[in-house]
C-alpha positions in Angstrom: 5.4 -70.3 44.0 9.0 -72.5 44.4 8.7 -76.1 45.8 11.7 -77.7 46.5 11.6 -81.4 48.2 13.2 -82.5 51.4 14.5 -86.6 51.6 15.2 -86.2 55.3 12.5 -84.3 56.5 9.7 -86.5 54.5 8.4 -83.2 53.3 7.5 -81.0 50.1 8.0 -77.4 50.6 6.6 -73.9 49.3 7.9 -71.0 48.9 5.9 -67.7 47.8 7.9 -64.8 46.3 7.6 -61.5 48.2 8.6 -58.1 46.3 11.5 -60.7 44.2 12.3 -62.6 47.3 11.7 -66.0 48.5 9.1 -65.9 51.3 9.5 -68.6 55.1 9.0 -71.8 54.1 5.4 -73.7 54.8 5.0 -77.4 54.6 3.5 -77.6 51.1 3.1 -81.4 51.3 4.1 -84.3 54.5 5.3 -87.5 52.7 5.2 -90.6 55.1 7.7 -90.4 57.4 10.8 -92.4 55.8 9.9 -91.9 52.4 12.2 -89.7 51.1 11.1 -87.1 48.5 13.4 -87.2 45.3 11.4 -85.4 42.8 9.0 -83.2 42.1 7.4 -82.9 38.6 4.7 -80.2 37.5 2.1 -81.8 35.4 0.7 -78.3 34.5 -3.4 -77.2 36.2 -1.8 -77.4 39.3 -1.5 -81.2 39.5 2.2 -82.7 40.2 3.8 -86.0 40.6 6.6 -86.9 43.5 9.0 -89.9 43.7 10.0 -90.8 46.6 13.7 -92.5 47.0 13.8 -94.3 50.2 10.3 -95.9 49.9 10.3 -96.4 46.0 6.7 -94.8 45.5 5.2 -92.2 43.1 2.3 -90.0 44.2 0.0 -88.1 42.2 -0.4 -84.7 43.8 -2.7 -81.5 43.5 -2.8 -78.5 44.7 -6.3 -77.0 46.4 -7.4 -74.0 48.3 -3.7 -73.7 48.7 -3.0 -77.2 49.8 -1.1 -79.9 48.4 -3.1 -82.9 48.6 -2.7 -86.8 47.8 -5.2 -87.9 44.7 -3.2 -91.3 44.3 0.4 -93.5 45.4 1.4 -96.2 43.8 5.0 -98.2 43.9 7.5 -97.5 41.5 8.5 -101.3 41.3 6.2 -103.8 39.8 3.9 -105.3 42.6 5.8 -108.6 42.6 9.1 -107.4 43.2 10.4 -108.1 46.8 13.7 -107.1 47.2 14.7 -103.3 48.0 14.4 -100.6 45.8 15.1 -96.9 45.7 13.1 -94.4 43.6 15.9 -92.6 41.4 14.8 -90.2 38.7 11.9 -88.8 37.3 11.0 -87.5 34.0 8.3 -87.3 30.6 7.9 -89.3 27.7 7.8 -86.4 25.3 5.7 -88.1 22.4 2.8 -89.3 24.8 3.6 -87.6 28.0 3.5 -90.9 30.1 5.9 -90.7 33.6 8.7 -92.5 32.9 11.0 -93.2 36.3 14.0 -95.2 37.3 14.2 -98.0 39.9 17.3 -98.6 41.7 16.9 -102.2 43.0 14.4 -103.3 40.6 17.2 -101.6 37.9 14.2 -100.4 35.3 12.6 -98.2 33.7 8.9 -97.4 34.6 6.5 -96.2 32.4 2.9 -94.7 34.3 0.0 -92.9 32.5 -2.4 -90.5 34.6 -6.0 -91.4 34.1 -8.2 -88.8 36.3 -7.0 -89.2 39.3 -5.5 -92.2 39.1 -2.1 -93.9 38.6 -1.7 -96.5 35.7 1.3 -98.3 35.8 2.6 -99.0 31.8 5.0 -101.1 32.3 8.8 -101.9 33.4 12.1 -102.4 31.1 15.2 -103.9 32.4 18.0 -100.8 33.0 20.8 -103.6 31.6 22.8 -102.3 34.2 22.7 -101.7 38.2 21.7 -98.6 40.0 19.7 -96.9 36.7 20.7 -92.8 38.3 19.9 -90.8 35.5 18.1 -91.1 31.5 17.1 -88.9 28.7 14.5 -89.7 26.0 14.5 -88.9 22.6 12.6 -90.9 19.7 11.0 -93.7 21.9 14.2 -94.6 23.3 15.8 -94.0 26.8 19.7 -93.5 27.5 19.8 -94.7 30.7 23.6 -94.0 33.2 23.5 -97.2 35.6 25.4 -96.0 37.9 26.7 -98.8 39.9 27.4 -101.1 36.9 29.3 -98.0 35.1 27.7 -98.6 32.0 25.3 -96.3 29.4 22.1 -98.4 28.2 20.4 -97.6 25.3 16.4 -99.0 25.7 13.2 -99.1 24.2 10.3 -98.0 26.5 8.4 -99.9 28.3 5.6 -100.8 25.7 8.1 -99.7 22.9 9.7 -101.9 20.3 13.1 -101.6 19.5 17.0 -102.8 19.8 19.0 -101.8 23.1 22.5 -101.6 23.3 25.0 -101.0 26.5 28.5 -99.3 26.5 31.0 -98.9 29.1 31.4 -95.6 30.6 32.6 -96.0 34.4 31.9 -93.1 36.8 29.0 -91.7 34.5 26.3 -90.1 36.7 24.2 -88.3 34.2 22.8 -87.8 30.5 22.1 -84.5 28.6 19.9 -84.6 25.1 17.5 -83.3 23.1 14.6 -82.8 23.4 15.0 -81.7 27.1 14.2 -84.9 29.4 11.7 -83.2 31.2 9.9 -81.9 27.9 5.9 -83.5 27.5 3.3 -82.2 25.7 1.4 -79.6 27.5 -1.7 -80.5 29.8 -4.9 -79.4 28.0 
C-alpha cells in the first residue's frame, strides 16, 4: 500500500497496487479540516506518525481492519508557546528512535517518544535560526537548514549534551548525511 499526504485537502491517502499499478485513491485518514498534513512517517506494525504544517500538531496513527485511525495528537510546540507555528519536517533519532520534528515559529527542534499509545513529548532545542525547513542526525547531533535566517545550525538534541555551532549558508533548503535521516532502529 502507498500513502501520500494532502495539505489542502486535510487528508491522508491510500493507494493499493493492482497487477504493478497504483489503484483509485481512498481516504486513508481525514486530518481536521485546516490542518495541513506534511508528513507521513512509518513506525513499522502498521503504526505511523503525521505532522501536520498548518496546525503544528503530530498524531500517532494506526492502521486497523483496513482503517487509519487516531491513537493520540499532540502539539508540536511546547504547551506555553502562543505565537504561530508551522509543523516543518519529520524524522528519527537513529540511536533511540525518538521522533524528532521541526517547528517553524517556535524555530526548534522537538524530540517525542511513543509509549503505547501515547505521545511523550522529550523536549525542545532552540533551531538558532528562523524557519528550521529541513535537519539530518548523526551522532546525537542535528544539522538543522533555517531557512528564513539562511543559516546551517549545528545542535545537540533535546536532552543531549553538547556544543552547537551556526554558519552562514543563504538560500539552503535542505541537508543530506549519513546515516539516512529517516533511519531508527526497527520496531520489535
Amino acid at each position: 500500500m502507498l500513502f501520500h499526504v494532502d495539505l489542502g485537502l486535510d487528508r491522508v491517502f491510500a493507494y493499493r497496487t493492482e497487477g504493478g499499478w497504483l489503484g483509485t485513491a481512498e481516504v486513508a485518514f481525514a486530518a481536521p479540516e485546516g490542518s495541513g498534513p506534511r508528513h507521513l512517517m512509518s513506525l513499522g506494525g502498521g503504526r505511523y506518525i503525521l505532522l501536520t504544517e498548518l496546525s503544528a500538531e503530530l498524531f500517532l496513527l494506526e492502521q486497523r481492519d483496513g482503517r487509519v485511525v487516531e491513537l493520540a495528537r499532540l502539539g508540536a510546540a511546547p504547551p506555553l508557546f502562543g505565537g504561530d507555528n508551522l509543523g516543518g519536517h519529520l524524522s528519527r533519532d537513529p540511536a533511540s528512535g525518538d521522533i524528532l520534528l521541526t517547528n517553524r515559529g517556535h524555530d526548534s527542534l522537538a524530540r517525542f517518544g511513543v509509549e503505547g499509545d501515547a505521545l511523550v513529548p522529550r523536549g525542545w532545542v532552540p533551531s538558532l535560526g528562523h524557519h528550521p525547513r529541513h535537519f539530518t542526525v548523526h551522532d546525537g547531533k542535528a544539522l538543522i537548514i533555517n531557512e528564513k535566517s539562511g543559516n546551517v545550525a549545528l545542535v545537540p538534541l533535546p536532552g543531549e549534551e553538547g556544543e552547537s555551532a551556526v554558519l552562514a549558508v543563504p538560500g539552503a533548503a535542505f541537508a543530506i548525511g549519513e546515516p539516512s535521516p529517516t533511519a531508527g532502529p526497527s520496531p520489535a
